[in-house]
C-alpha positions in Angstrom: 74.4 36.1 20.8 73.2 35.6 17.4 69.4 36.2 17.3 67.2 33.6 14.7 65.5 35.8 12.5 61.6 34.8 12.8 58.9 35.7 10.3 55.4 36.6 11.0 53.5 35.8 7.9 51.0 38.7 7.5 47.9 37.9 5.4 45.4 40.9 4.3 41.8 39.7 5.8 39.0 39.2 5.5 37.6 40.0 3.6 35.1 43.5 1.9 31.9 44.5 0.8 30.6 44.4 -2.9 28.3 46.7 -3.4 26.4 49.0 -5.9 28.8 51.5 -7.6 28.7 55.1 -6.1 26.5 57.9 -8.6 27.0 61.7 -8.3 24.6 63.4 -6.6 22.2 66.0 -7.5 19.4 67.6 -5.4 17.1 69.1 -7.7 15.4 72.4 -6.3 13.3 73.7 -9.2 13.1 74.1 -12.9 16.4 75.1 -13.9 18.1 75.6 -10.6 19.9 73.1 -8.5 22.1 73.2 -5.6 24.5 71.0 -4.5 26.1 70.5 -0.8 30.3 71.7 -1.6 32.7 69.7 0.8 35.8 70.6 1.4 38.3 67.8 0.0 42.0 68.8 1.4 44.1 67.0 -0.6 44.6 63.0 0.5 47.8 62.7 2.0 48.7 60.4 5.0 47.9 61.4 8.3 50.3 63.4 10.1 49.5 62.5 13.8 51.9 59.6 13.6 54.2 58.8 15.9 56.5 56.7 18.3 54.4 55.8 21.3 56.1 57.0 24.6 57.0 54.5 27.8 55.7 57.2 29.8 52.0 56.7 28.6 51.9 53.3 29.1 51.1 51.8 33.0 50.2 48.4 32.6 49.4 47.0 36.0 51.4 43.8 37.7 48.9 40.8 37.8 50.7 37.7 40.1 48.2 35.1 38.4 48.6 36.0 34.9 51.3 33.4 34.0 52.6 32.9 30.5 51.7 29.0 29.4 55.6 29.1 28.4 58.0 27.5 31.2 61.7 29.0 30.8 64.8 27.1 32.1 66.2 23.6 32.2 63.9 20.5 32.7 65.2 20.4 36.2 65.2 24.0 36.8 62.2 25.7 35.4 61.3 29.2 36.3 57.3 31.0 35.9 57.5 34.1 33.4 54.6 36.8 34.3 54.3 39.8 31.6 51.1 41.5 33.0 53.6 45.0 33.9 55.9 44.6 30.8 55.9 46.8 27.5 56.9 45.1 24.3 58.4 47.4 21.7 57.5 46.8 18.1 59.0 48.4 15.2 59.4 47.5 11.5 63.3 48.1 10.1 63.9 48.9 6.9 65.0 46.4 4.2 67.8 46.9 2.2 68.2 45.5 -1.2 71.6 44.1 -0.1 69.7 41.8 1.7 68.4 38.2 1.1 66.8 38.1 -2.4 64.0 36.7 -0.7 63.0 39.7 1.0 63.0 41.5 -2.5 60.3 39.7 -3.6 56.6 39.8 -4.8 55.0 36.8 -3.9 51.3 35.6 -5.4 50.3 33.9 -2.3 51.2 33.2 1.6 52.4 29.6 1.1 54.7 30.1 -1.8 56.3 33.5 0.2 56.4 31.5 3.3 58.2 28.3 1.9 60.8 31.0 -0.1 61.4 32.6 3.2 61.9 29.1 5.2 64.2 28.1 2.2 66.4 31.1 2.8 66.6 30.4 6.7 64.2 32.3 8.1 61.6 30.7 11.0 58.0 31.5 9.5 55.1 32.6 12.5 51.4 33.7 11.4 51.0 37.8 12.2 47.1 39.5 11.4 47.6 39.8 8.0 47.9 35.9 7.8 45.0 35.0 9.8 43.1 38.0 7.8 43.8 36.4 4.8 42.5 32.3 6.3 39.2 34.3 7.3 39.0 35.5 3.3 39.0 32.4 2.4 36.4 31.0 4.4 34.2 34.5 4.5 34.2 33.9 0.1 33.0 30.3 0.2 30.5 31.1 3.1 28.5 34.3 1.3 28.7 31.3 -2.1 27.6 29.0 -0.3 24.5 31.8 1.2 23.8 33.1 -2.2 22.9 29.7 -3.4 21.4 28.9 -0.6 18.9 31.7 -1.2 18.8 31.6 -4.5 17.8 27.8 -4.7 17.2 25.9 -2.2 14.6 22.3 -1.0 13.7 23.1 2.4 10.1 22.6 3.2 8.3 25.5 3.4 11.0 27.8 2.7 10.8 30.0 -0.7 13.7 30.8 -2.4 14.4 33.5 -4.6 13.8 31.9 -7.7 10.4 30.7 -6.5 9.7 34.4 -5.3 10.4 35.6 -8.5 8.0 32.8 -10.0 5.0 33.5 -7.8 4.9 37.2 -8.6 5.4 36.4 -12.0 1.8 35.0 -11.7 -0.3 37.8 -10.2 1.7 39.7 -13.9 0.0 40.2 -17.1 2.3 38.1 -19.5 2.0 40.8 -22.2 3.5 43.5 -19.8 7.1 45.4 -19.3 6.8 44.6 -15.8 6.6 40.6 -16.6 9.0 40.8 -19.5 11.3 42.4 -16.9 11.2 40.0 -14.3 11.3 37.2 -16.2 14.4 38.3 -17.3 16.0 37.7 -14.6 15.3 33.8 -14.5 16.7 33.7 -17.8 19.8 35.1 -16.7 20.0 32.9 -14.4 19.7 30.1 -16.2 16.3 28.7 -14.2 14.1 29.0 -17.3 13.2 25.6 -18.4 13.1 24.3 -22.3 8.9 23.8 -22.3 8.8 27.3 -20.1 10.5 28.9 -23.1 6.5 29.0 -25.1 6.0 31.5 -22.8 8.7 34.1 -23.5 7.7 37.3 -23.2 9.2 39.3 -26.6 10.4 42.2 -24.6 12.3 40.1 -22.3 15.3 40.4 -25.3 15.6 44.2 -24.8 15.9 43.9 -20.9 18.4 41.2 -21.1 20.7 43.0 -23.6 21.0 46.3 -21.7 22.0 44.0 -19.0 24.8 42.2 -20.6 25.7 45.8 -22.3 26.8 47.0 -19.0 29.6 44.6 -18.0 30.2 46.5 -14.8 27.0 44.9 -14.0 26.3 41.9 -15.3 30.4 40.1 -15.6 30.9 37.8 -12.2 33.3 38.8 -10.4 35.0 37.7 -7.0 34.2 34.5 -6.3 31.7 34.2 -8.8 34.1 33.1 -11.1 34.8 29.7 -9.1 32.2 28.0 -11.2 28.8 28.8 -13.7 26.2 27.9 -10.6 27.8 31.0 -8.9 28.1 32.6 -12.4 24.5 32.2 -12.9 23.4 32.8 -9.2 25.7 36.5 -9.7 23.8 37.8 -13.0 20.2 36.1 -11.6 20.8 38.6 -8.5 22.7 41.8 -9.9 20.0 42.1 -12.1 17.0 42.1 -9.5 19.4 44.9 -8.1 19.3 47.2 -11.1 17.9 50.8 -9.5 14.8 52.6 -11.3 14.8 56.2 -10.7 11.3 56.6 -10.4 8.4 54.3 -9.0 5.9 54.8 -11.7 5.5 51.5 -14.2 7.8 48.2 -13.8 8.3 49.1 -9.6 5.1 49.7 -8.7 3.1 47.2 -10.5 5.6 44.4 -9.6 4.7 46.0 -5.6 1.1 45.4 -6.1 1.9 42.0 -7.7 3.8 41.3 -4.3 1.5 42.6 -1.6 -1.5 40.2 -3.7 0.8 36.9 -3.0 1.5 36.2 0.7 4.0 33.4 -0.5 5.8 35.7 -2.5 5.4 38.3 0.1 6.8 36.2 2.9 9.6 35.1 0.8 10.7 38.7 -0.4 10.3 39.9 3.1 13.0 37.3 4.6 15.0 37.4 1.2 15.5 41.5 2.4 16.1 40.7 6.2 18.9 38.0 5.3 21.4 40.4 3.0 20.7 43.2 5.2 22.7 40.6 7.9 24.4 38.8 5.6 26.2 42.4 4.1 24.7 45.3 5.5 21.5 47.5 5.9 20.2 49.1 2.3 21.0 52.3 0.5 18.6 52.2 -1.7 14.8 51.4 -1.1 13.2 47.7 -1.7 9.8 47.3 -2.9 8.1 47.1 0.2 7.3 50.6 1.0 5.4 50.7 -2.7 2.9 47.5 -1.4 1.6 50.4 1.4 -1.5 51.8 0.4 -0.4 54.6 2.6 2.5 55.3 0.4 0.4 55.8 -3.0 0.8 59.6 -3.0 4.5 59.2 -1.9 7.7 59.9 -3.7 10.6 58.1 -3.9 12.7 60.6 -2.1 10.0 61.1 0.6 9.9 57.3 1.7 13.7 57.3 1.4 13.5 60.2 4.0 11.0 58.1 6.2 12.9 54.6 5.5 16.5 56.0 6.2 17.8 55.2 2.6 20.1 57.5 1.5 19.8 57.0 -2.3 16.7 57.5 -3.4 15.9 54.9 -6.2 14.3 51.9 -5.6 15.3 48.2 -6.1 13.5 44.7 -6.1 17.2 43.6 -4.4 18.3 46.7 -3.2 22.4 47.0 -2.8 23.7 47.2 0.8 25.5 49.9 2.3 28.8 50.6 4.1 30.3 53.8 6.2 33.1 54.2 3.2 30.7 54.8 0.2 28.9 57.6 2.8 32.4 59.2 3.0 33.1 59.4 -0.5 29.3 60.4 -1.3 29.9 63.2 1.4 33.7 64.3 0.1 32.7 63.9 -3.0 29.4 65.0 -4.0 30.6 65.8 -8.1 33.0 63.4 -8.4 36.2 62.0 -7.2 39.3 64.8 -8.1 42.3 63.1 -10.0 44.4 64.0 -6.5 42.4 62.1 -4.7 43.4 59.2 -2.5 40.2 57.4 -1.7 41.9 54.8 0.9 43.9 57.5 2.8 40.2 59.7 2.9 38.9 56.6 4.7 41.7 56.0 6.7 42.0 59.7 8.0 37.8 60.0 8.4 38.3 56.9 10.8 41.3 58.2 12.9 39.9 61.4 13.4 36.4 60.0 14.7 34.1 61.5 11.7 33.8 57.8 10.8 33.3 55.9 13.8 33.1 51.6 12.9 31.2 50.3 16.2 28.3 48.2 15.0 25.1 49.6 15.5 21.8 47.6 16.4 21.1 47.8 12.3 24.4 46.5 11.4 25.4 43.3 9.3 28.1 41.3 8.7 30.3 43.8 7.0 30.0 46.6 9.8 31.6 43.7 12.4 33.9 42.6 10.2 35.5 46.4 9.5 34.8 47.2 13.2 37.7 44.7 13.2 40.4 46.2 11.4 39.5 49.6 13.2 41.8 48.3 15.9 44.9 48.5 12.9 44.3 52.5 12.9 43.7 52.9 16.0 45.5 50.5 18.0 44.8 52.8 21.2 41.5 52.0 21.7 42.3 48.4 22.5 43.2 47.0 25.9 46.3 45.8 24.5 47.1 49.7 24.6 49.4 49.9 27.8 51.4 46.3 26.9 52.4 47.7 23.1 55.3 50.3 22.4 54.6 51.0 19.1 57.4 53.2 16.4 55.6 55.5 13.9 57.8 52.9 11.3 55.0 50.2 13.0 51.8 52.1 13.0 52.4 52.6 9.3 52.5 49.2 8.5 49.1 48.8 10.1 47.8 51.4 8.1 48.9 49.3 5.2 48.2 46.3 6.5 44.6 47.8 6.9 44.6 49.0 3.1 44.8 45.6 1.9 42.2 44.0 4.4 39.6 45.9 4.1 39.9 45.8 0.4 40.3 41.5 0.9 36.7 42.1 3.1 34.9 44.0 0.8 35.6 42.1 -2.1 34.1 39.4 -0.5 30.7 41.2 0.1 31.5 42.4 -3.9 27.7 41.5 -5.1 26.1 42.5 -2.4 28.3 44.9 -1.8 41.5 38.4 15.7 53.6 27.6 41.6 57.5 28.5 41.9 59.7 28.2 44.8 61.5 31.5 45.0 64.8 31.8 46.0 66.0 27.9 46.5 66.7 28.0 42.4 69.5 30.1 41.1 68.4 31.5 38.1 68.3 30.3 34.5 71.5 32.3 32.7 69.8 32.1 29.6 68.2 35.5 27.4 64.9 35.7 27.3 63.2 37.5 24.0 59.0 38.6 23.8 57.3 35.2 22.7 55.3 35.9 19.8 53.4 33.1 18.4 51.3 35.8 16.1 51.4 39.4 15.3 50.0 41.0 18.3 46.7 42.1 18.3 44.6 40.5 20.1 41.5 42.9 20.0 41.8 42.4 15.9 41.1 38.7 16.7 38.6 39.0 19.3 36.1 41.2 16.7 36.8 38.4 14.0 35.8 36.3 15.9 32.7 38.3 17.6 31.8 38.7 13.9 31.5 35.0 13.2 29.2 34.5 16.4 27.0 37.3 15.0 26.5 35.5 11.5 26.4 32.0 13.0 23.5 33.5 15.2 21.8 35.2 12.2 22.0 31.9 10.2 21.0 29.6 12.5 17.6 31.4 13.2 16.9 31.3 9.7 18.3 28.1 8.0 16.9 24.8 8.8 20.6 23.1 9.0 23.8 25.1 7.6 25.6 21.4 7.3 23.1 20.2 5.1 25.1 22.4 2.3 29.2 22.9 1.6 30.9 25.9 1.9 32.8 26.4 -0.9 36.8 27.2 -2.0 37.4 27.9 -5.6 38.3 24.2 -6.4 35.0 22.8 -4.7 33.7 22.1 -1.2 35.6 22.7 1.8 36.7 20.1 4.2 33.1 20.0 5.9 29.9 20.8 5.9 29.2 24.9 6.1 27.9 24.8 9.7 30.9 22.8 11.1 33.4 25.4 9.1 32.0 28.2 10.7 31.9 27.0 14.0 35.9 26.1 13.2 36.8 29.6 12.0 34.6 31.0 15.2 36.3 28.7 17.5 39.9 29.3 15.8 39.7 33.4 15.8 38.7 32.9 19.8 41.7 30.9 20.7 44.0 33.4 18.5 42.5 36.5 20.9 43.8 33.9 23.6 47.2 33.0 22.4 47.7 36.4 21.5 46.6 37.9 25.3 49.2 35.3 26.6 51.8 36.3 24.3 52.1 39.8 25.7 50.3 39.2 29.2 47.4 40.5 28.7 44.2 39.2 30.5 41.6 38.5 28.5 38.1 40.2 28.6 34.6 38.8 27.4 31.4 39.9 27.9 28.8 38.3 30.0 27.7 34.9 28.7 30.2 35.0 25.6 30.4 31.2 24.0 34.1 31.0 24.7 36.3 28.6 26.6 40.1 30.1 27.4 41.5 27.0 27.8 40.3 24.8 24.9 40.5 27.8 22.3 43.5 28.7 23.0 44.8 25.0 22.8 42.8 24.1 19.6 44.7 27.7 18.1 48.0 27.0 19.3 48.0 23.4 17.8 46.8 25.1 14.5 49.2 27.7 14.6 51.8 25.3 15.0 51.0 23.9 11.3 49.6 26.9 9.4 51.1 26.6 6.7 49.5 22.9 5.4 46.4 25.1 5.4 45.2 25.1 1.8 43.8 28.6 2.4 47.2 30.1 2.4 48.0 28.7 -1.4 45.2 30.9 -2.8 46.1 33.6 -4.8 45.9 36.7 -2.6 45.3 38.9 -5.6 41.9 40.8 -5.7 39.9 44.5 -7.2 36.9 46.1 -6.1 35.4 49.5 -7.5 35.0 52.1 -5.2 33.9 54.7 -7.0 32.1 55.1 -10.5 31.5 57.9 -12.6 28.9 56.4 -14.8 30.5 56.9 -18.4 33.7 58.8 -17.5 35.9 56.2 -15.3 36.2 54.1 -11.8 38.4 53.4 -8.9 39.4 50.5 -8.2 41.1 49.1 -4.9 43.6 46.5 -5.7 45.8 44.3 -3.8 48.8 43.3 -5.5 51.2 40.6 -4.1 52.5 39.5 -1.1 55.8 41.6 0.3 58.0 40.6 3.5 58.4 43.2 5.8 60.7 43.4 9.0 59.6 43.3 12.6 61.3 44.0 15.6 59.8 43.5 19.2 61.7 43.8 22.3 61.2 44.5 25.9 61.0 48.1 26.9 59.9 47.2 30.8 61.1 43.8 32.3 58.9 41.0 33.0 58.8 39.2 35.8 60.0 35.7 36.9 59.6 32.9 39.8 60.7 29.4 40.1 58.8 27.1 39.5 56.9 25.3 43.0 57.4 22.1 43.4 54.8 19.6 45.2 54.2 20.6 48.5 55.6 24.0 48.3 54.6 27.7 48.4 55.3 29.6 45.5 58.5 32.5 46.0 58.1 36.1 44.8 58.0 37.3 41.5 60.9 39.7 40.9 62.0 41.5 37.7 64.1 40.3 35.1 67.5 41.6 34.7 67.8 44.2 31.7 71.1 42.0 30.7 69.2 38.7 30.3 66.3 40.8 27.9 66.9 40.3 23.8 64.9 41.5 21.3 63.1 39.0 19.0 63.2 39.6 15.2 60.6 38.7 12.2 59.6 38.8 8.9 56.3 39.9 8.1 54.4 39.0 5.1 51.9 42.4 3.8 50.1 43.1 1.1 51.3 45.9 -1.3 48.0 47.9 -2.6 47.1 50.0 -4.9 44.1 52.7 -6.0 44.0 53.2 -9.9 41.4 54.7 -12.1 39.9 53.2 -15.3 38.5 54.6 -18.1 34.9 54.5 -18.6 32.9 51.6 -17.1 35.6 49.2 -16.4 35.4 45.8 -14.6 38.8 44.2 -13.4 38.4 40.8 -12.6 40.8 38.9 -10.7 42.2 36.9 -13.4 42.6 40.4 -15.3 44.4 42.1 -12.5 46.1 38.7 -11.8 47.1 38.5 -15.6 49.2 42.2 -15.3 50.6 41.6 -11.6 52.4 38.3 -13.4 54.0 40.4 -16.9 55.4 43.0 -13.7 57.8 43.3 -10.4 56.9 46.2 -9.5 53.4 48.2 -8.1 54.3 51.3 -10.2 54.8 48.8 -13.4 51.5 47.3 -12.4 50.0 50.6 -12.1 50.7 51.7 -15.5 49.9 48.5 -17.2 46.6 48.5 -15.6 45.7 52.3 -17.0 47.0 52.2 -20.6 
């Protein structure tokens, strides 16, 4: 029998964290000496622990009530399928370029590769990258949408950054660095005034220049470049993140300036809270230690020590952290050697358990949303485990998969750093092939959507109403107000853990008192997944850069996803399921028995990945997307794109 080839559209999430660009480290000891903590860096090269899962580690137990929603026969005939005790194989064949031209290709986006692929015959079904990629979408438009939010806002009683920035500015001498400074950062922003500009401090011009000198600073990036509001909000709030080495002068009189001003104290205090949720907790120290009295005699590395802050500078904003930029601070404490593979250090760190991803009680956003992807490197440690056969051809497409997705999440974060009858029925004569109506991986959706409860919770304690404001796509608003599209993408990622669970007969797990209905969610995803592809999300150019690494000066690594590429994928059964007439009215159910081998087909896909890339820049370099965007178009090739990007 000829088998349809299918295609699971796989979309690179999610998106990652922008944050402050890594420094070498020195520990100064005394006059002239210095020491420094040598790590041994072996050189990065992919893991070597891959390989085919065997049959005889997997024992999936039978569950009678854990039906598949599918019904399998004729109208007049149906039968119950139950895959609680089967094991699905899933592998990833190679493509060869005698085949369709479509699979050749390098697409810009999900909705032009899917509609090529459809064109050329091929059934088109969402896989993780896909979904990753919706959840980018949203995740961008939601931190715009925050950052605005705290930059400007009207609620009563509620003070904004700007306003923050305004009340300190009052307890300030006008005439001083530390008022020049800050005012700066209003007119970066764009929130001075024309009758506010009599009071200009003269050194503000100095501050403002070194700024704008330093591009890798000061040029939006990311979504920031959707329109100048963002622009502005980007430079208002990078700036209030420059680090000062020492507290003496602009930190600590802006600290006293603070601790004299309870509205500007307040403020700053909540400003602090919300991007350690909205991102993650600090690496450098805020101002708040310096407004202790207690802390007067104090240095900056000794309240780093006591405040957990592993950077020892302090910040009025201070820039989030994240478990990869404590790798590569550890690896590499003088820099990054030219062999180095930044991603594959990551990846390797996390498979081998020195990086472990589960959130901690301190954790933000970002934390959840890579404790997601930790389920594509170690797809063990999910329940899922005993139902999957995976090939070593398969497990290295989620190692790629999971290049590109946790680049697409840390971008996002780039500022701030998923009853029968028995025997009275003959049986249906027909095959019967693993119904997949997504990539499996159900785990993967289940931490997306976990991740969106955790933000929705955060928010809603600390904005008055989250639909009084948009969230925002690159073209403008979304569809509805920011509340109702979060509580959509929660909703959605929950049903996706559903339909996924049924897909491979898996029963699902929640924890006690978790927000989530089986039945609806799954429905409200199934109906979506049957019309992905009108969602506008997957027409946005999946294209995207984010430093890594910076050698202040000398050059930086960049992560960088760089088109859309189809990928082959093969599932099949490897244990039988089982099977059971459908009851009728009135009757009691007959035993489930096992499939017959015969009547077992594999099913075949499509895939749709992201193709990344690590380069290194000279000097300070920014690559924006349109930059990146601008080179991936003039090539067809990563290797072409590669060496355009370094000339």
């Amino acid at each position: 029998m000829n088998v349809k080839l299918k295609i699971v559209v796989a979309v690179a999430t999610l998106s990652l964290l922008g944050i402050a660009s890594v420094a070498t480290w020195y520990f100064t000891v005394g006059p002239g000496t210095y020491e420094v903590e040598k790590t041994r860096v072996d050189p990065s090269t992919p893991p070597d622990v891959l390989s085919d899962d065997k049959l005889g580690d997997k024992h999936p137990k039978f569950d009678p009530e854990l039906i598949e929603s599918r019904p399998f026969g004729d109208a007049d005939n149906l039968w119950q399928i139950n895959s609680s005790a089967a094991v699905i194989r899933l592998d990833v064949p190679d493509i060869r370029n005698n085949e369709h031209e479509a699979l050749q290709k390098l697409y810009p986006d999900y909705a032009s590769a899917g509609a090529a692929l459809k064109g050329a015959g091929f059934d088109v079904l969402p896989s993780v990258n896909l979904l990753g990629g919706k959840a980018k979408q949203f995740d961008d438009g939601l931190y715009a949408a925050m950052d605005l939010y705290m930059v400007r806002n009207a609620e009563e009683g509620v003070r904004d950054i700007e306003l923050c920035v305004r009340q300190v500015l009052t307890e300030l001498m006008p005439t001083g660095d530390a008022y020049a400074w800050l005012w700066a950062s209003l007119e970066l922003g764009g929130y001075v005034g024309t009758d506010e500009y009599q009071r200009r401090p003269a050194k503000a011009d100095a501050y403002i220049a070194a700024f704008l000198d330093s591009k890798q600073q000061s040029e939006p990036v990311g979504f920031y470049t959707w329109n100048e509001n963002l622009q502005r909000a980007f430079r208002f709030l990078r700036y209030l993140q420059q680090e000062f080495p020492a507290r003496d002068g602009t930190p600590n009189v802006i600290a006293r300036a603070i601790s004299k001003n309870a509205q500007a104290r307040e403020q700053y205090r909540r400003m602090l809270d919300f991007y350690a949720h909205l991102s993650n907790p600090f690496i450098n120290l805020s101002l708040l230690p310096l407004t202790d009295s207690g802390n007067a005699d104090k240095s900056l590395a000794e309240l780093a020590a006591a405040h957990g802050r592993r950077r020892a500078r302090v910040a009025f904003l201070p820039s989030s952290d994240s478990l990869e930029t404590t790798l590569f601070d550890r690896l590499y404490p003088l820099g990054v050697t030219d062999d180095a593979d930044l991603m594959m250090d990551l990846i390797r760190a996390i498979r081998d358990g020195t990086v472990d991803l589960t959130p901690t009680k301190d954790s933000g956003w970002y934390d959840y949303q890579l404790h997601a992807l930790e389920t594509l490197l170690l797809p063990g440690k999910g329940p899922e485990n005993d139902k999957l056969l995976l090939t070593k051809k398969y497990k290295l497409r989620l190692i790629e998969a999971f290049k590109s997705m946790v680049t697409k999440t840390r971008e996002t974060h780039i500022r701030q750093m998923t009853d029968a009858i028995g025997s009275a029925a003959p049986a249906p004569e027909a095959s019967l092939s693993p119904r997949l109506r997504l990539e499996p991986n159900p785990t993967y959706y289940l931490r997306i959507a976990r991740s969106y409860a955790f933000i929705q919770n955060y928010l809603a304690s600390v904005v008055e109403d989250l639909n009084s404001m948009p969230a925002w796509r690159a073209e403008g608003p979304r569809d509805f107000p920011l509340g109702e599209e979060l509580e959509n993408m929660r909703q959605l990622f929950y049903g996706l853990y559903f339909v996924s669970c049924d897909d491979i007969g898996l029963k699902p797990e929640l924890l006690a008192g978790e927000n989530a209905d089986p039945v609806y969610h799954r429905t409200l995803a199934a109906k979506w997944l049957e019309n992905w592809q009108q969602d506008p999300d997957f027409a946005v150019d999946t294209r995207v850069a984010v430093p890594v690494y910076r050698a202040p000066g000398e050059y930086t690594r960049f992560w960088c996803t760089v088109g859309v590429r189809p990928i082959k994928l093969s599932a099949a059964y490897v244990t039988s399921p089982s099977w059971r007439a459908m009851a009728k009215p009135g009757t009691t159910p007959g035993e489930w028995k096992e499939i017959p081998g015969h009547q077992l087909e594999p099913g075949n896909w499509v895939i749709l990945g992201d193709d990344f890339l690590e380069v290194q820049l000279k000097g300070d370099a920014t690559l924006t997307r349109e930059r990146l965007r601008e080179v991936c178009n003039q090539h067809s090739y990563k290797e072409e794109i590669a060496a355009a990007l370094t000339k």
